[in-house]
C-alpha positions as CSV (number, residue, x, y, z in Angstrom):
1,X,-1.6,10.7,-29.9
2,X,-4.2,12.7,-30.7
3,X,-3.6,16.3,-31.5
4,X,-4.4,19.3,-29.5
5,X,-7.3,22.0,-30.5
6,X,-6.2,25.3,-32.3
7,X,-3.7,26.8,-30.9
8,X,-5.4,30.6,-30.1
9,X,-8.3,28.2,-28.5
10,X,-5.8,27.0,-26.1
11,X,-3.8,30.1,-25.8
12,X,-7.2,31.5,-25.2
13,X,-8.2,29.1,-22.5
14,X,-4.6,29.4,-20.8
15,X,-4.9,32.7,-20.6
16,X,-8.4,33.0,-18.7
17,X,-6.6,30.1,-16.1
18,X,-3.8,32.8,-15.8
19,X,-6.0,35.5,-14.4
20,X,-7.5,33.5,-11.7
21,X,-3.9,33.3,-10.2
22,X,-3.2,34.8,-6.5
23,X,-0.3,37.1,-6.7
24,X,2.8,35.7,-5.1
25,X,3.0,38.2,-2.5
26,X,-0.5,36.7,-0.5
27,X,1.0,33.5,-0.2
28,X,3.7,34.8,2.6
29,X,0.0,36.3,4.5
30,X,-2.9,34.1,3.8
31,X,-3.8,30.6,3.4
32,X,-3.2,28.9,0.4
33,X,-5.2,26.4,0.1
34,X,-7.6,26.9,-2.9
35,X,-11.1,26.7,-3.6
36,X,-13.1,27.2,-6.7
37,X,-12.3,26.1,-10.4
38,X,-8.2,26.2,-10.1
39,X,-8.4,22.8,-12.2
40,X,-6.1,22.2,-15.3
41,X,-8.4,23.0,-17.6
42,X,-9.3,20.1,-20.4
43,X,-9.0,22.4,-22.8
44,X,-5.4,22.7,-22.9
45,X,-4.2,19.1,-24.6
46,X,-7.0,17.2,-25.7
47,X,-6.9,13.8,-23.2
48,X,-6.3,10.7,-24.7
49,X,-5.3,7.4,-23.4
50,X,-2.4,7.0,-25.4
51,X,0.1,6.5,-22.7
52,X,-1.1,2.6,-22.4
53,X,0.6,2.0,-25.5
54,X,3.4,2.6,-23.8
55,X,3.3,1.1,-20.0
56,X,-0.2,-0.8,-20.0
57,X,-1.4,-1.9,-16.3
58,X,-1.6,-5.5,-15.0
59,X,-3.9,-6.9,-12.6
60,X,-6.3,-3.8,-12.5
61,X,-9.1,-2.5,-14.6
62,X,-9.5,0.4,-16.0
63,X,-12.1,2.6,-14.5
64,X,-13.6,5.4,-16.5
65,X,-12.3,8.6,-15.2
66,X,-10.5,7.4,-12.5
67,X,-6.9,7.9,-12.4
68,X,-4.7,5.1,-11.7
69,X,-1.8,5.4,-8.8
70,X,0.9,4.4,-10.5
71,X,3.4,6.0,-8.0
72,X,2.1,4.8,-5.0
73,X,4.0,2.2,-1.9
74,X,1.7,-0.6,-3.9
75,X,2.5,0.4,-7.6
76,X,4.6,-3.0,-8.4
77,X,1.1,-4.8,-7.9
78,X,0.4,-3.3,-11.4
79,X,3.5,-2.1,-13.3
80,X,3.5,-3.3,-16.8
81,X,5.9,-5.6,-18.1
82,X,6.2,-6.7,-21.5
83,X,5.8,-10.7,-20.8
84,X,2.9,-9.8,-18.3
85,X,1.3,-12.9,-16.2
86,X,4.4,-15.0,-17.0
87,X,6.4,-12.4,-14.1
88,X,6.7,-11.9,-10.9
89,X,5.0,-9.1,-9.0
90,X,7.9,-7.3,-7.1
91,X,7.4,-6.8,-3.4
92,X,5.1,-4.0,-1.9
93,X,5.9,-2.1,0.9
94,X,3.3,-1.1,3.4
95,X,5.4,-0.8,6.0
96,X,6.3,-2.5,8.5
97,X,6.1,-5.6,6.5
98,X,6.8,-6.4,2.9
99,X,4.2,-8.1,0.9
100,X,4.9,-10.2,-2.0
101,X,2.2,-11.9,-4.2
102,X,3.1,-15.0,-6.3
103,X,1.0,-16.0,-9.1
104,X,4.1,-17.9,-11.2
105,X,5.0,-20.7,-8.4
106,X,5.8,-23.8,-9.6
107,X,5.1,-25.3,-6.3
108,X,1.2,-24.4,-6.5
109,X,2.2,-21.7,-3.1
110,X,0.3,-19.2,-4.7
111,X,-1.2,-16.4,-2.3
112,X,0.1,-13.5,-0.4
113,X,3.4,-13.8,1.7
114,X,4.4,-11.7,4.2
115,X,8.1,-10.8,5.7
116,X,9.5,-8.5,8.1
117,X,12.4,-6.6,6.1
118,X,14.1,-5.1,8.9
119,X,15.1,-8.3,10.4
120,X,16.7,-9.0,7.4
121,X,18.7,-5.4,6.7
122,X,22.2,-5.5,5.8
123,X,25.5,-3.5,4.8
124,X,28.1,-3.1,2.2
125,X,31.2,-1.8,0.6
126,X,32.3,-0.1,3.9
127,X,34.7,2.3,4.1
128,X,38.3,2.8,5.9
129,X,36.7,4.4,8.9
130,X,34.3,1.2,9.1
131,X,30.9,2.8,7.4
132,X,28.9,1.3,5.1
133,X,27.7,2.9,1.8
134,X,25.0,1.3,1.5
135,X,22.2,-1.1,3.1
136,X,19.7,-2.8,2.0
137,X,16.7,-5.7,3.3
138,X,16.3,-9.1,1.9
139,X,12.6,-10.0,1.4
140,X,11.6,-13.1,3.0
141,X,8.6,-15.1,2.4
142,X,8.4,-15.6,5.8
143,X,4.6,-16.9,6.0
144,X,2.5,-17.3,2.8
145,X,-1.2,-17.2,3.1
146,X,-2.7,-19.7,0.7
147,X,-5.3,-21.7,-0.1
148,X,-5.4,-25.8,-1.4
149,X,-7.5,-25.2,-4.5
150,X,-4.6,-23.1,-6.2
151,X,-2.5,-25.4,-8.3
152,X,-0.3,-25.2,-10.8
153,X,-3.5,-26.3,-13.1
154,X,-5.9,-24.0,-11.4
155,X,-3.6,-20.8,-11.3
156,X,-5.5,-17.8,-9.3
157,X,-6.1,-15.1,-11.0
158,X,-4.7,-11.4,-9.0
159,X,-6.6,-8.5,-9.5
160,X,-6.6,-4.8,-7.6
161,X,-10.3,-4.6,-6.9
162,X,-10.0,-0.8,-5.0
163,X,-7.7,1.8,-3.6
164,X,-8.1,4.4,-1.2
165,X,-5.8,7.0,-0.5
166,X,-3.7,4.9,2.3
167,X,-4.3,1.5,1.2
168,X,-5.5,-1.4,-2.0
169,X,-7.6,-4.4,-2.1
170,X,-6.6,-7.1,-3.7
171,X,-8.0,-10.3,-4.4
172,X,-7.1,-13.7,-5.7
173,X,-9.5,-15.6,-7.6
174,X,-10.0,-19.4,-8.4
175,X,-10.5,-18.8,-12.6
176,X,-13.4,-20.8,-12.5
177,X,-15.1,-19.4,-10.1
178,X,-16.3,-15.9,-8.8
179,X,-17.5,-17.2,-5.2
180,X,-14.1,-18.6,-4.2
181,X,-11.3,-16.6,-3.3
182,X,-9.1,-14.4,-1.1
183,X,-9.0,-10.8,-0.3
184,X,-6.4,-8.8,1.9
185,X,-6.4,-5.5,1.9
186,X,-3.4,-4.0,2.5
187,X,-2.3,-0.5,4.6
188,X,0.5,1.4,5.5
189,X,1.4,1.1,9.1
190,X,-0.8,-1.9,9.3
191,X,0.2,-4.0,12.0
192,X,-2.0,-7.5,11.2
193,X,-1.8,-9.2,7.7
194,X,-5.3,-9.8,7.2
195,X,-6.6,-11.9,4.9
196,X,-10.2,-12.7,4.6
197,X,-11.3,-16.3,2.9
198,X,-14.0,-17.3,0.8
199,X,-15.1,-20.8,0.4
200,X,-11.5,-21.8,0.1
201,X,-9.5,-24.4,2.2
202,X,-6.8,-22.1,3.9
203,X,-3.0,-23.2,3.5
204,X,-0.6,-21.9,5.4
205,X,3.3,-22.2,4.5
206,X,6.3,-21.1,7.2
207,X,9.7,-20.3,5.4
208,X,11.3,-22.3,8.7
209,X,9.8,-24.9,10.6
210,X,7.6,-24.6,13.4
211,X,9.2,-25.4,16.9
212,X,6.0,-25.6,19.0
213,X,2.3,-24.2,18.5
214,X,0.3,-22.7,21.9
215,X,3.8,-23.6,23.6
216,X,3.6,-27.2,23.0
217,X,5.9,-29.2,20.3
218,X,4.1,-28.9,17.3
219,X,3.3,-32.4,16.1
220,X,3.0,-33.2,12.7
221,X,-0.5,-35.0,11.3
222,X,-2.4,-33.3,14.4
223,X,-5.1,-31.1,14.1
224,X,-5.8,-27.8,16.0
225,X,-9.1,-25.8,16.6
226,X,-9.8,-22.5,18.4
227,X,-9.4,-18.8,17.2
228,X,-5.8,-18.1,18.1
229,X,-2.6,-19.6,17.3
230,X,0.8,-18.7,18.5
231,X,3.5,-20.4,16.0
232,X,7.0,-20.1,17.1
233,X,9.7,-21.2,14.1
234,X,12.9,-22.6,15.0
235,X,14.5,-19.4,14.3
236,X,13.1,-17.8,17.1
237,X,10.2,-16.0,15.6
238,X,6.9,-15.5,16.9
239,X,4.0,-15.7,15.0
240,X,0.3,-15.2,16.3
241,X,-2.5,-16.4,13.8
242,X,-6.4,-15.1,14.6
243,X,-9.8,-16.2,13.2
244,X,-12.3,-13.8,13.7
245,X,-15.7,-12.9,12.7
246,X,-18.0,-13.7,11.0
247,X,-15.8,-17.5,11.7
248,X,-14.3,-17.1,15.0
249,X,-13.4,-20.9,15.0
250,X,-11.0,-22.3,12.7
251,X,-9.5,-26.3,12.6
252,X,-6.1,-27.1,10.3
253,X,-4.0,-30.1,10.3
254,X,-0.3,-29.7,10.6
255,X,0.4,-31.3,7.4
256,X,4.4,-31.1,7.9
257,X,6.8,-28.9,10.2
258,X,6.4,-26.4,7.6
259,X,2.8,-26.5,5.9
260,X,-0.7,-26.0,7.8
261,X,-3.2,-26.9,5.8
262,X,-7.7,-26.1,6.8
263,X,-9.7,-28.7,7.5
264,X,-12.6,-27.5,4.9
265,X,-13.2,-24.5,2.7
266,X,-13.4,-21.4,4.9
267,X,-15.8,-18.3,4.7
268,X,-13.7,-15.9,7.6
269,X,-11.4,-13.9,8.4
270,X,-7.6,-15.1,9.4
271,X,-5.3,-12.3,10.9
272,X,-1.6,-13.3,11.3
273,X,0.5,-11.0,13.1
274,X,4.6,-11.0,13.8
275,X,5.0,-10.7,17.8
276,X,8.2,-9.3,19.2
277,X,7.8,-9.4,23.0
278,X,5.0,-10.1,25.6
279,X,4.2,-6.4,25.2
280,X,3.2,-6.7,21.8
281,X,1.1,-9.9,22.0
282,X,-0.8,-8.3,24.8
283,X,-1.6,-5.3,22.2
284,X,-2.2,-7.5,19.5
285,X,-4.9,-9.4,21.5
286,X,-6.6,-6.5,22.8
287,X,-7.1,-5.0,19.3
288,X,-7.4,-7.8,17.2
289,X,-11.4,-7.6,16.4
290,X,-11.2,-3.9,14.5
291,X,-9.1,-4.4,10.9
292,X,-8.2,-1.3,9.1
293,X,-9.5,-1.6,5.6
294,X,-8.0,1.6,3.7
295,X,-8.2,5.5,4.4
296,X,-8.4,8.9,3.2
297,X,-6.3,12.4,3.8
298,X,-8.6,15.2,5.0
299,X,-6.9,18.1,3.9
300,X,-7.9,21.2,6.4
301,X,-5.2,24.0,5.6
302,X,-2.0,24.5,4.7
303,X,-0.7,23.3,8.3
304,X,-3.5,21.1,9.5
305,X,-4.8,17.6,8.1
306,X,-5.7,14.2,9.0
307,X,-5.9,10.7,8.5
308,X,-9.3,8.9,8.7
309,X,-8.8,5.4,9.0
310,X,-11.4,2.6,7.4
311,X,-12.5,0.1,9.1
312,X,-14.4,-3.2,9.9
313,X,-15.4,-5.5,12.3
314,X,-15.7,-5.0,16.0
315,X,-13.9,-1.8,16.8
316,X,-15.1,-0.8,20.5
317,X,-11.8,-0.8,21.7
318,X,-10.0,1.0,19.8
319,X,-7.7,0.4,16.3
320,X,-4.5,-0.1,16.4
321,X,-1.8,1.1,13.9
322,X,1.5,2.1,13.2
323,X,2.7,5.6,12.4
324,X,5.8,6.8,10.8
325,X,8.5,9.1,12.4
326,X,7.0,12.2,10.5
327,X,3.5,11.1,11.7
328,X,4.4,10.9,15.6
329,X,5.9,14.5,14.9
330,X,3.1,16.0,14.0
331,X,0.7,14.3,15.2
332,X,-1.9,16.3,17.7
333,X,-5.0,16.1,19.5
334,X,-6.3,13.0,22.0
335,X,-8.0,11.0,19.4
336,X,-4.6,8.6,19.2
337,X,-2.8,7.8,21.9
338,X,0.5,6.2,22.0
339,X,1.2,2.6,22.8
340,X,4.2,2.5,25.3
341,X,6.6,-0.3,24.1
342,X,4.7,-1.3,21.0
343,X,7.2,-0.6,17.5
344,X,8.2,-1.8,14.7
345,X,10.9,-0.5,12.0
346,X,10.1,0.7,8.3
347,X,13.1,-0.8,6.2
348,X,13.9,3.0,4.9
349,X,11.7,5.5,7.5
350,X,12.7,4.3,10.8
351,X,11.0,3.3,13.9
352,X,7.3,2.8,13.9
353,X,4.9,3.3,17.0
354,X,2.2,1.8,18.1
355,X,-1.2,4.3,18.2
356,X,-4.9,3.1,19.0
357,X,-7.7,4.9,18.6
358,X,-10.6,5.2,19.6
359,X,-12.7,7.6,17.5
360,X,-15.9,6.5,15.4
361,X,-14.2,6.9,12.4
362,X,-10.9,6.5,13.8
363,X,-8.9,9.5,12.7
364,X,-5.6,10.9,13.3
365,X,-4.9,14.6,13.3
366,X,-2.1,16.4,12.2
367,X,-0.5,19.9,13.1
368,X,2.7,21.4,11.0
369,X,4.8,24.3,12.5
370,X,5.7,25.7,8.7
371,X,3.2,26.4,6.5
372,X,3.7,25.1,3.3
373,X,1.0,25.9,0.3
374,X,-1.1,23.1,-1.0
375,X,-1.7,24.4,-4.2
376,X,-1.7,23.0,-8.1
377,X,0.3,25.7,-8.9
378,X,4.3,26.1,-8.2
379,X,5.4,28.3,-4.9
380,X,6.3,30.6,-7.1
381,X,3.6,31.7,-9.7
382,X,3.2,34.2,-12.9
383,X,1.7,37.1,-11.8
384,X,-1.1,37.9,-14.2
385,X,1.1,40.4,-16.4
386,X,3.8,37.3,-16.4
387,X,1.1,34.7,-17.4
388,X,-0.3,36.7,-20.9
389,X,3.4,37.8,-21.8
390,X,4.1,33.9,-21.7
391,X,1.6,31.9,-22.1
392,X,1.7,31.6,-26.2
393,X,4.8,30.4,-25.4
394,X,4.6,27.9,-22.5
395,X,1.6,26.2,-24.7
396,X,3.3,25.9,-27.5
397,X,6.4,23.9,-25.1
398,X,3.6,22.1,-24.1
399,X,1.6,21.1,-27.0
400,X,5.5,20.1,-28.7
401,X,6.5,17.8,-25.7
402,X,2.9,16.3,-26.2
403,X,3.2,15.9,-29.8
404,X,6.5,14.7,-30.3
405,X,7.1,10.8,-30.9
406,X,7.9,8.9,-27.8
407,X,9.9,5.4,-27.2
408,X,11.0,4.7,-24.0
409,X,11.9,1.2,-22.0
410,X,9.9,-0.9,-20.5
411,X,12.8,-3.4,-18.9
412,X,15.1,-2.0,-16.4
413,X,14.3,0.4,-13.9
414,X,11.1,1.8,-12.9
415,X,12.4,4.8,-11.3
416,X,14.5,6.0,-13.9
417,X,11.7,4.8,-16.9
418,X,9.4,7.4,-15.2
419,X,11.8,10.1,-15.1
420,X,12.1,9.8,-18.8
421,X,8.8,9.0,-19.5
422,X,7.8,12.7,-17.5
């Protein structure tokens, strides 16, 4: 790595951060939240880009002074691993659904794959008194979203194209051309899987055969045109598929009681959505038009903030969305109203409502009874006397840790490889 300016030019520049510190005593009085130049300041360790060499990301590219979420809900998309494009991504988790993305298959079902983890949860090593120790959720590739021109010799290529703060874009191309592919962005508390085609032939794969479609026997060779599809498998699942704008017609033939294949290439929009009772369909068809594209966190004060939703398409009546249990605590105001009978379950966070909302962006505000400071700096913070008694010190921690060689693993788990590579 590249080493640090002199150290009295950082103890210099540490020092003149230290005396634009509140003292600790106003946090307990006034608002926290900070405006003005509390910023690290680039002065301290030189930046370098050093940290590739260690844990390079996939899929993405590097955008100049951009940082790159690496410890997000959608991370595994572009986690390195040492024999890259040759490995599975790992599941994502937007909640309520599990996404995975295969690029490897050696059955040319390359494309995005949706599952609904909860309906897959189970226990183990349970105790004398009958409780478990532990669950966990199988992940399903219930439905993959596809498309014919992906082959085993014409392997997509994945790649994160953007990323808000609530959501990521991804697209797969065809690697000879940049006018043919898919794109699905994907959101937490997203209710549709969404995947938007261009010039490519559609291909839809079930994980169990389909029973009936529109509530007739499904029939294999027969095609079917409209804009929506209700699939149920022979499992018992439900499974609504939409076309919408700018194509709200779409024609596939069933090619077997498992595969659905487009009668041409496609420029649209194809929503698929997993249907638990007549409640949710009816919700699902009502809000279907307006597709959440990503978000933001508009932070107010220490105890207020919001979520303001991206969208596209037609959204007149409303979006529709799922919020976490924390989220329905705390959420205020009448911009999102609660859908009675409309959830879902988050394999780790619980039960998921139903909101829609109405609001041009559609927002959702949030109230919290305990303040809690929003600050780059700890709770509780040097005083100014504390920060020049300590901050030849604390640098010189700081420029050491920095400096020091580092060799950490790449295999194994991620969890634990961050911690030691923090």
């Amino acid at each position: 790595m590249a080493r640090p300016k002199t150290l009295s030019a950082l103890t210099a520049a540490l020092a003149s951060v230290a005396l634009l510190l509140y003292p600790v005593q106003a946090q307990s009085t006034y608002d926290t939240w900070e405006t003005g130049m509390l910023t690290p300041d680039k002065l301290l360790v030189e930046h370098t880009s050093e940290m590739r060499s260690l844990c390079a990301p996939r899929n993405i590219e590097i955008v100049a002074g951009r940082p790159i979420p690496t410890n997000t809900w959608w991370g595994n998309l572009i986690t390195c691993d040492p024999s890259a494009s040759n490995t599975p991504v790992s599941p994502i988790w937007p909640n309520p659904y599990a996404i995975t993305i295969d690029t490897t298959s050696t059955t040319g079902d390359y494309g995005f794959a949706i599952g609904y983890p909860y309906r897959m949860r189970y226990f183990g090593d349970y105790q004398t008194n009958g409780t478990a120790r532990y669950y966990g959720h199988a992940v399903l590739r219930e439905v993959v979203l596809s498309a014919r021109e992906f082959t085993t010799t014409a392997v997509p290529t994945l790649r994160v194209a953007s990323w808000t703060d609530l959501g990521v874009k991804v697209q797969m191309r065809l690697p000879t051309s940049a006018t043919q592919y898919m794109e699905s962005n994907f959101v937490s508390g997203m209710p549709y899987f969404t995947t938007t085609y261009q010039n490519l032939t559609p291909r839809l794969v079930f994980n169990n055969p389909i029973a009936t479609i529109n509530g007739a026997n499904a029939i294999v060779s027969a095609s079917y045109t409209g804009s929506r599809f209700v699939f149920v498998t022979v499992n018992g699942n439900k499974w609504i598929l939409y076309a919408t704008a700018p194509t709200s017609s779409f024609t596939f033939r069933l090619d077997s009681n498992v595969l659905l294949r487009g009668a041409s290439g496609y420029v649209g929009t194809l929503r698929l959505v997993n249907t638990l009772s007549d409640t949710h369909t009816n919700a699902y068809d009502a809000f279907k038009e307006c597709v959440v594209t990503g978000g933001s966190v508009d932070l107010t004060t220490d105890s207020t903030y919001g979520l303001q939703w991206d969208t596209v398409g037609d959204c007149s009546q409303g979006l529709l969305h799922f919020a976490l249990p924390h989220q329905r605590a705390s959420i205020v105001g009448t911009n999102a109203a609660r859908v009675v009978g409309v959830t879902m379950n988050a394999p780790t966070r619980g039960e998921m409502a139903a909101y829609v909302t109405h609001t041009s962006p559609p927002t959702w505000r949030f109230s919290e009874s305990a303040s809690i400071p929003i600050s780059f700096y700890p709770k509780t913070r040097w005083t100014n006397l504390d920060a020049v008694g300590g901050t030849e010190r604390m640098l010189q921690t700081l420029v050491d840790d920095v400096q020091a060689p580092w060799s950490i693993a790449t295999l194994g788990s991620l969890y634990f490889n961050g911690k030691a590579a923090q």
